[in-house]
N, C-alpha and C positions, 0 to 999 in steps of 0.2 A: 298502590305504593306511594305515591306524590301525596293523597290524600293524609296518608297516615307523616309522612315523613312535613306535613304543612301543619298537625294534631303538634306535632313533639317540637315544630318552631312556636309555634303559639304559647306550649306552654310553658319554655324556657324563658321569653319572650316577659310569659306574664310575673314568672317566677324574677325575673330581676327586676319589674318595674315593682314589685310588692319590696324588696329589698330596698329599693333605690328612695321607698315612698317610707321604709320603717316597718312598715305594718306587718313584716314579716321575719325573725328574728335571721342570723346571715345565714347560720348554720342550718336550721330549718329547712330556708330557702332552698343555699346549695344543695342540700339534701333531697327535697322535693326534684330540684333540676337533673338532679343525677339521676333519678329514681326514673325520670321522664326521656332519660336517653340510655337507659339499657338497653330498650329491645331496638337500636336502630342500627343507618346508614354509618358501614364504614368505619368514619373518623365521631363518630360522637359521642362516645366516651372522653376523647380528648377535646373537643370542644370541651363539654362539662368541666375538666379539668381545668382546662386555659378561663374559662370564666369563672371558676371556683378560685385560681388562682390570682386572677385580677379584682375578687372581692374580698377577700380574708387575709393576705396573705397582709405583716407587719407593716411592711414598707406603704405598701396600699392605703391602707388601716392610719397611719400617719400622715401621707400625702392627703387623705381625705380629710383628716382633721384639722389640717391646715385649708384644706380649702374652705370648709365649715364657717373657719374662724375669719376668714377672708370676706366671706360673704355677709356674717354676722356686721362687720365691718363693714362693710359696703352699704347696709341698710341700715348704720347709725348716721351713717356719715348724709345718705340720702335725705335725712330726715333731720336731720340738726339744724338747728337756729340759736343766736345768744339768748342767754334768760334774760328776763327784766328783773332790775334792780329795786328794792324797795328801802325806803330808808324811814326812819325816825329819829327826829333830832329837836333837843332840849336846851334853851338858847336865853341868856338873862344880860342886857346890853345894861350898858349903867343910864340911869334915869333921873336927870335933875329938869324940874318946873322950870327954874332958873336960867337953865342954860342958854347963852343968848345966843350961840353962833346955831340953834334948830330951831327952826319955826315952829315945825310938826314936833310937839311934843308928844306925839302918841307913843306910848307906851312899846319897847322891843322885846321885852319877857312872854315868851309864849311857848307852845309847841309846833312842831311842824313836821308834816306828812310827804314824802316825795314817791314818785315814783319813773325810772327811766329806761328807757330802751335801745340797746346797742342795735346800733344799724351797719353791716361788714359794707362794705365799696361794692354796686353790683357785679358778680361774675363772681364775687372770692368763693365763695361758698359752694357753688355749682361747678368750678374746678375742683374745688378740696373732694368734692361728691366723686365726680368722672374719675380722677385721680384712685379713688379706692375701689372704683369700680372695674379698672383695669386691672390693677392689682386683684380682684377676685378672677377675672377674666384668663390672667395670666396664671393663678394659682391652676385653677381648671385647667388649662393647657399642663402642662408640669404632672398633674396628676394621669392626665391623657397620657404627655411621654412615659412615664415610670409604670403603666398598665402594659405598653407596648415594650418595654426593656424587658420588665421582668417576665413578663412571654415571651421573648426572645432569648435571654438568659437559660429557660426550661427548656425551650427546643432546640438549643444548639445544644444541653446538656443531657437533652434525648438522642441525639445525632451522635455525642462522644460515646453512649452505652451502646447504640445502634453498631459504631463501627467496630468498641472494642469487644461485643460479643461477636460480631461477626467473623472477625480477626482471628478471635478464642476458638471458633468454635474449626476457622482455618488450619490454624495452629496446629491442635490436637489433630487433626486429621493428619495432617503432614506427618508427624511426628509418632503417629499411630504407622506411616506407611516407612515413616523410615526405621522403627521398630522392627517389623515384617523384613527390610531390608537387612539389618543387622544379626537376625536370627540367618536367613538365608546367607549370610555371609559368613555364619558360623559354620553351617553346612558344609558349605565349600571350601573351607580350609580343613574341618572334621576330614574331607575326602580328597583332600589335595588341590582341587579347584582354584584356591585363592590362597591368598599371602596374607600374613599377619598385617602390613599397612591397610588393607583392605578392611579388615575386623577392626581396625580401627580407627579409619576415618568415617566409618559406619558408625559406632559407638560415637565419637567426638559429634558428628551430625546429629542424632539422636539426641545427645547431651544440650544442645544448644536448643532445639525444638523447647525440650524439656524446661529449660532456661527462661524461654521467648514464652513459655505457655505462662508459667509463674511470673513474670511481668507483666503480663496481661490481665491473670488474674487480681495480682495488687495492685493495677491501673482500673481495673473493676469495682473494687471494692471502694477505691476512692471518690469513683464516680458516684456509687451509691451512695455516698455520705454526703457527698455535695448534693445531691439531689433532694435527700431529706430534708435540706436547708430549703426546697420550696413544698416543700409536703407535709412540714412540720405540723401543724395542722389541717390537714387532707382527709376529709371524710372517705374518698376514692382511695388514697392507700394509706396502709397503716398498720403497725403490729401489735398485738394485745400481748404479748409476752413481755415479760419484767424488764427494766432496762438493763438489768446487769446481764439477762441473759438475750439481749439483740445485739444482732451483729450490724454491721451498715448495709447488708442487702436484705435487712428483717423487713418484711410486709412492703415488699417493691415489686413484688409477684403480680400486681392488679396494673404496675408501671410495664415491666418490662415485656406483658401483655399485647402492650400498645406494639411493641416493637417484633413479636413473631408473625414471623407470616406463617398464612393460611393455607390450606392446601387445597389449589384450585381443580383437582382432578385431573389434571392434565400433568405436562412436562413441568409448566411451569407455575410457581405457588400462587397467591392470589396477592396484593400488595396490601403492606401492614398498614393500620391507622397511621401511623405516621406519617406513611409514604401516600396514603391518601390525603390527608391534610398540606403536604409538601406540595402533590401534584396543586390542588387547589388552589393555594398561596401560590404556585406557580403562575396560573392562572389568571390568577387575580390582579398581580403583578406587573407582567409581560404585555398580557394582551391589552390591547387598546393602546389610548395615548396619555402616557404618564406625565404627569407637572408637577417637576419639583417644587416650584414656585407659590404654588396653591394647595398643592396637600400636604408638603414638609410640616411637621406642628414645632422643630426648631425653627424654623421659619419664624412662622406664626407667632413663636414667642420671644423673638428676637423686635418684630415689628412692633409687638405690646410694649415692649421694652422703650421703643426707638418716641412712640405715641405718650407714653408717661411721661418722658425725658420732656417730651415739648409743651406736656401741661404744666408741670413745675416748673420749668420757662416761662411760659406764664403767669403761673402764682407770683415768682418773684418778681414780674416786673410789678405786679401786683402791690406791692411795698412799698412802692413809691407814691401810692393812691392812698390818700386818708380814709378814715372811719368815722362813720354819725353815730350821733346819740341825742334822742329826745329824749325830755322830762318833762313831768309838773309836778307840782307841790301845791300844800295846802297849809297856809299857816295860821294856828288859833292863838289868838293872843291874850294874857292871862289879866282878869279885873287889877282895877289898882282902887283904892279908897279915895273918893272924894276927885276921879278925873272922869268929868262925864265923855270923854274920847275913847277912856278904855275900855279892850273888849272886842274891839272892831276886826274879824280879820279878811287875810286877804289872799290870795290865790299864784301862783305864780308858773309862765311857762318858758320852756327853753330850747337850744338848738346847742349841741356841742358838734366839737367837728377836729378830730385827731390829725395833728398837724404831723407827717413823717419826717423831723426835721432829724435826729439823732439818729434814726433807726437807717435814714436815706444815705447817712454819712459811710456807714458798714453796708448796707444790703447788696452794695454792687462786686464783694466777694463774691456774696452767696450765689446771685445772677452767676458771675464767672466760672463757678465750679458747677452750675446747674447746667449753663452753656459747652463745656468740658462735658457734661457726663452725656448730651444731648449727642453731641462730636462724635464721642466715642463710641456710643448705640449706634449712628450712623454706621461706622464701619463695621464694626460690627457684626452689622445686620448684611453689611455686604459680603462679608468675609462667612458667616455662616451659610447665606445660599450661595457663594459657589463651593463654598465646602461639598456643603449636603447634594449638591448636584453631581461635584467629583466622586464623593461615595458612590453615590448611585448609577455617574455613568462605568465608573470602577469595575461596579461589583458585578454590570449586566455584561461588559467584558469578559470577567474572569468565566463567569455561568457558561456565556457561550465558545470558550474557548474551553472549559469544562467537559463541556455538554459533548464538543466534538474528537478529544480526547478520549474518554468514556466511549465513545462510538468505536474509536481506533481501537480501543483496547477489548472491548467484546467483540469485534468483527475480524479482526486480525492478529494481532499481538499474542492473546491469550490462546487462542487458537490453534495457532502458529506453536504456544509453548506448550501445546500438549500434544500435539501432533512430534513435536522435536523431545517429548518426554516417551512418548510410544516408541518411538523408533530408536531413543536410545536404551528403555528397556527390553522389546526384542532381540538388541546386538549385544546386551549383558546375558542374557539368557540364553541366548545360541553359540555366548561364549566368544563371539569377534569385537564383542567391545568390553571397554574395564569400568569400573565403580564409579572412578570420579568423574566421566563422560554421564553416566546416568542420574548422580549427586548434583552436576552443575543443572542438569534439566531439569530438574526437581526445583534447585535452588531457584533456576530461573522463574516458574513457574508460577512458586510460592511468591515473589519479590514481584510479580506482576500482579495476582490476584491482591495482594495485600496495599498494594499501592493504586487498583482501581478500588476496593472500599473507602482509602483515603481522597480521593477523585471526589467520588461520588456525595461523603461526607462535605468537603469543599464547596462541590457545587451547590450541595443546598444549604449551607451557610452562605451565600450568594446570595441565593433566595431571599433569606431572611437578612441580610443588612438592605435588599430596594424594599420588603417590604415594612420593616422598620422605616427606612427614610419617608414613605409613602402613607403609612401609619393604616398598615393596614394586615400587621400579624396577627392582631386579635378578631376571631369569626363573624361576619358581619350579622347579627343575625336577622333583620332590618331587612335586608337583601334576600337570603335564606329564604326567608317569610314569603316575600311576596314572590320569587321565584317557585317556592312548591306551590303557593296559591293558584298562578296561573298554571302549572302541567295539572294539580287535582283540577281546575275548572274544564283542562281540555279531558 
């Protein structure tokens, strides 16, 4: 088992480094990977998904092109230097034998060849570089978070179909027994037993079931169409029928998959992918010692942020610092008739040296506003990690004050409303109790179970904002790997 389940990390493994390298078209890929986690553990079809979905999907698809474009950028910038200037230049000075105020009557009509080389102030250039290089650095981050949102977006929008079928399928059931109810309530007035109010706070119950079922189901259907907006291209789901003739739950059958559970043989069912994926991400989560500080990637990209602010601080003080330029020249001087001097040429070289006198007069805005944006990265960066730490100590709060609710409510509560549901339909049936004493048990019962699926939804939306903060809702598969490597090895 470890051996094979260590075969289908390898080859998801390989299938995105072929993606990652090009050499493998995306959809191919995906395809390939999907094909490689059919026959497995649990949650791997939705793995497949969640990494099908963090390589194709639009947003992705753009945050990568911008990273692209970012890095493109970073290795012009790596690599730049000024050009050399070349020059040609045709020059005829006026010429008299005569003239008495020049000794050197050599002749000034000639051609001349220059050639010069911009020299930046050391350091300008290697900040302009770092500068774009962070900027790539920080692109990648950016694209890291929007990998981990829009996986989090899908699984909280798995968790909304998870509870409102659950809900449904609640619903109906209730509604099915207050049916049964309603009919027997016809009985008993057909025979004297009961009173018209009776028949009809039966019907009115029923009627609202009915009501609550059809809300649920147009809360369904809406789910499913937001859903498609991550599936839109989804080789995993997808409907082949016309578009006029889908509906928003067309080809979501391979989706809501993820979401039944199994039937474990026993009492109790076996748990669905999802909820093995949750456990996992729980896991992963919870245990050990979490640092916000170091895994947050807001964090991280606050601190790129805080780091650029201080190179272009730099740069600008940087304009107060002049610029070189050497040259030389070669100039040929054109014959003249009857001057044995003409002819002669001569060579010339130089040193310039850009004085910042005009530019120094302005630059100490741009310093000021560069100084200002530095400031304000500062804070920033402070005000995001205790953000993302308040998130985070938040949300491990809510989980476990979740978690132990949830307990109350399967060990006692619900318990408690079915045993107070038995007993009030006994004393309806032996005739010492009345309807609405059996109705409130009911009600109560239903308004307990449909409020532990909202419970338990919550809590693992919990889940998923520490591991969001922790950047750690997309499957690691790195870890995966080397974790089956060791159980095949033993």
């Amino acid at each position: 088992m470890n051996l094979y389940i260590s075969a289908r990390v390898r080859t998801l493994a390989i299938v995105a480094l072929l993606i990652a390298t090009g050499a493998l078209p995306v959809k191919a890929g995906v395809e390939a990977g999907i094909e490689a986690s059919v026959q497995t553990r649990g949650d791997g079809k939705l793995i497949a998904l969640l990494l099908e979905l963090s390589a194709r999907h639009p947003r992705i698809v753009e945050q990568a092109g911008e990273l692209a474009s970012r890095l493109a950028a970073a290795r012009y910038s790596s690599g730049r230097y000024p050009d050399p200037n070349l020059g040609v230049a045709w020059s005829n000075y006026p010429y008299k034998k005569d003239l008495r105020l020049i000794d050197d009557r050599t002749p000034m009509t000639g051609l001349e060849f220059s050639v010069s080389q911009p020299i930046p102030f050391p350091g300008r250039l290697s900040l302009e570089s770092q500068i774009a290089d962070v900027e790539a650095r920080a692109s990648r981050l950016r694209l890291a978070i929007e990998k981990n949102r829009i996986a989090r977006e899908f699984l909280e929008e798995l968790l909304d179909i998870r509870t409102n079928l659950a809900e449904l399928r609640l619903t109906r059931d209730f509604g099915e027994r207050m049916r049964i109810a309603l009919e027997a309530a016809n009985v008993r007035y057909a025979v004297g037993k009961a009173n018209l109010a009776e028949v009809s706070a039966a019907g009115v119950r029923q009627a609202r079931f009915q009501d609550r079922s059809r809300a649920l189901e147009g809360r369904l259907q809406s789910r499913y169409r937001t859903l498609r907006y991550f599936l839109a291209d989804s080789s995993v789901a997808g409907s082949e029928d016309a578009p006029e003739e889908q509906t928003p739950g067309s080809g979501m059958e391979p989706v809501v998959a993820l979401l039944a559970a199994k039937d474990g043989g026993g009492n109790a069912a076996e748990p669905t992918d999802l909820d093995r994926y949750l456990m996992r991400l729980r896991s992963r989560t919870l245990e050990g010692r979490a640092s916000v500080a170091t895994e947050s990637l807001a964090v991280a990209l606050i601190e790129l942020s805080e780091d650029r602010r201080a190179k272009e601080e730099s740069l600008a003080w940087m304009n107060y610092l002049p610029d070189f330029e050497v040259f030389a020249a070669y100039r040929r001087r054109a014959d003249i008739p009857d001057d044995p001097a003409a002819g002669e040429d001569f060579m010339s070289f130089g040193f310039k040296m850009r004085v910042p006198l005009w530019s120094a007069l302005s630059n100490h805005a741009k310093l000021e506003a560069v100084q200002e944006e530095r400031r304000s990265a500062r804070f920033a960066g402070r005000n995001i990690a205790e953000n993302e730490s308040r998130i985070f100590d938040a949300a491990r709060i809510d989980w476990q004050t979740l978690e132990d609710r949830l307990v109350l409510y399967d060990e006692s509560l619900i318990p408690r409303a079915e045993r107070g549901l038995e007993a009030a339909s006994f004393a309806y049936e032996s005739g010492r109790g009345d309807f609405d004493a059996l109705a409130d048990a009911w009600d109560a019962l239903y308004a307990l179970r449909s409020e532990g699926l909202r419970l338990a939804a919550d809590r693992d939306r919990s889940v998923l904002a520490m591991a969001f903060v922790l950047n750690r809702i997309l499957p690691d598969v790195s870890a995966e790997a080397a974790g089956a490597s060791e159980g095949g090895a033993q």
